[in-house]
C-alpha positions as CSV (number, residue, x, y, z in Angstrom):
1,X,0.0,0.0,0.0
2,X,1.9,3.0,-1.2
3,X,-0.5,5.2,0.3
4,X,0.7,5.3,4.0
5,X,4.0,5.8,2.3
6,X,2.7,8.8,0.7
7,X,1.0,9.9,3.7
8,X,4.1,9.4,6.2
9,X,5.8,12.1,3.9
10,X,2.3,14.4,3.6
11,X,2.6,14.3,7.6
12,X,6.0,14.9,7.6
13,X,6.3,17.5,5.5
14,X,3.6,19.1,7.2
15,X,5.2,19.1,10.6
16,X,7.9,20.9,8.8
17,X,6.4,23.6,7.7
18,X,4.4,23.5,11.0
19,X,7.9,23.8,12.8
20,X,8.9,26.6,10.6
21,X,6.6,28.9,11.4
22,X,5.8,27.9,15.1
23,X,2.9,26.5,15.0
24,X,1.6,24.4,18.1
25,X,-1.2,22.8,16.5
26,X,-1.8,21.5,12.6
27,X,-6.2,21.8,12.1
28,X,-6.0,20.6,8.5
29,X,-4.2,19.4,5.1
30,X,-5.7,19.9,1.8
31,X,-4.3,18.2,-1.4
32,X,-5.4,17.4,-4.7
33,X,-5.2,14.0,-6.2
34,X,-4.9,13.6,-9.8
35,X,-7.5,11.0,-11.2
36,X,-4.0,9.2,-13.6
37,X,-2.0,9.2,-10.0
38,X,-2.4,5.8,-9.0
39,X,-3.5,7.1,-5.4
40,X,-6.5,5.6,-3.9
41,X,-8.6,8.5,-2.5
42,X,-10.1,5.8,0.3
43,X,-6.9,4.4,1.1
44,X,-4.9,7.3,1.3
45,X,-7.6,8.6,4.0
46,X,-7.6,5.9,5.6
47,X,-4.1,5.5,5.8
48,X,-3.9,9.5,7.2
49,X,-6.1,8.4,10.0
50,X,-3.8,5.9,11.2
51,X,-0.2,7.8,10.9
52,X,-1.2,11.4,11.8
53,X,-1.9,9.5,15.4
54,X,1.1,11.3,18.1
55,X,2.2,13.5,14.9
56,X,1.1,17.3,14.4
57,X,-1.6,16.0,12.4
58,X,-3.4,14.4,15.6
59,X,-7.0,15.3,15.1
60,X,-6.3,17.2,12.0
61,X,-8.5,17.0,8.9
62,X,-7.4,15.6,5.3
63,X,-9.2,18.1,2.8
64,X,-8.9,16.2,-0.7
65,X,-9.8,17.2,-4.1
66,X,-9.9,14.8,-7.2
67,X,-8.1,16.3,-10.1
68,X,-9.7,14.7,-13.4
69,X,-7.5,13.8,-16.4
70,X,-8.2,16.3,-19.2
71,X,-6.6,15.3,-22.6
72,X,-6.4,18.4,-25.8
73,X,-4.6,18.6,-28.7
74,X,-1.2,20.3,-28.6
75,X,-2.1,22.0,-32.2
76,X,-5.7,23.5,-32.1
77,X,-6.5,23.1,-28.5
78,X,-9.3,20.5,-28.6
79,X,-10.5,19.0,-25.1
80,X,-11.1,15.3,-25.7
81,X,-14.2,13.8,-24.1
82,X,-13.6,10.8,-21.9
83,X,-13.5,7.5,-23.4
84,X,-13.0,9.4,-26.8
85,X,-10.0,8.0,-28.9
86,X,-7.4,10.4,-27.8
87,X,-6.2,11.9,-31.6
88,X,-7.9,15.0,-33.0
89,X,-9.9,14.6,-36.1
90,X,-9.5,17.6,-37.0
91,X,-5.6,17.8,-37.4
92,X,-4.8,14.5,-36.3
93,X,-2.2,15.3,-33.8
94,X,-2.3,13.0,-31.1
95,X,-3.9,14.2,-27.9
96,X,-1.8,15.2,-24.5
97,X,-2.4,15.4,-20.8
98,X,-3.3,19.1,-20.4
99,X,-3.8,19.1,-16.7
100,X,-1.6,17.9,-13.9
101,X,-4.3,14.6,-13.2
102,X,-1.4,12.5,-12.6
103,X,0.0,14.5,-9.5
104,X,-0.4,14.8,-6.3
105,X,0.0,17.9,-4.4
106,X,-0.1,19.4,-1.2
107,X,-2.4,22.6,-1.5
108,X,-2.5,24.2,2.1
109,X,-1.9,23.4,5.4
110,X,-4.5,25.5,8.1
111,X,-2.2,25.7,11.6
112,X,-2.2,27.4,14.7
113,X,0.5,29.4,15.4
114,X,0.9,31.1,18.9
């Protein structure tokens, strides 16, 4: 389960940045999961519930958006429809991934600082 792996270094790097600026408390994370990540949306929450336990993420909140994949054409800037063979009709070029739906990123972290 890559997940908790994932998570380990979500909660860690949120406990440096907590550390950083002082904070005493950590009240939520919000990241965005790209829909081509590989990340499971339920396992990666349920994996945060076990590891933020005696971290600065103790009783914080995971906040998580889905990022859907959105394919266009480099040439004319056609948005492909899911499930639609990904090459444009109208100039054949083949289609590319035009949003970042195979990341995942760490948007925000809400903290309490003194």
């Amino acid at each position: 389960m890559h997940e908790y792996s994932l998570i380990q270094s979500l909660i860690s790097r949120a406990g440096e940045e907590a550390r950083g600026h002082g904070a005493t408390r950590i009240h939520s994370l919000s990241i965005r999961v790209g829909e081509l990540s590989g990340v499971e949306p339920d396992l990666l929450t349920a994996a945060f519930e076990i590891a933020r336990q005696g971290t600065p993420c103790d009783g914080a909140a995971l906040r998580l958006t889905r990022i859907p994949a959105v394919w266009s054409c480099p040439r004319c800037g056609r948005v492909f429809a899911a499930g639609e063979v990904l090459r444009c009709a109208a100039c054949a070029a083949p289609a590319q991934l035009s949003d970042g739906a195979d990341a995942l990123m760490l948007d925000s972290i809400e903290m309490e600082v003194p």
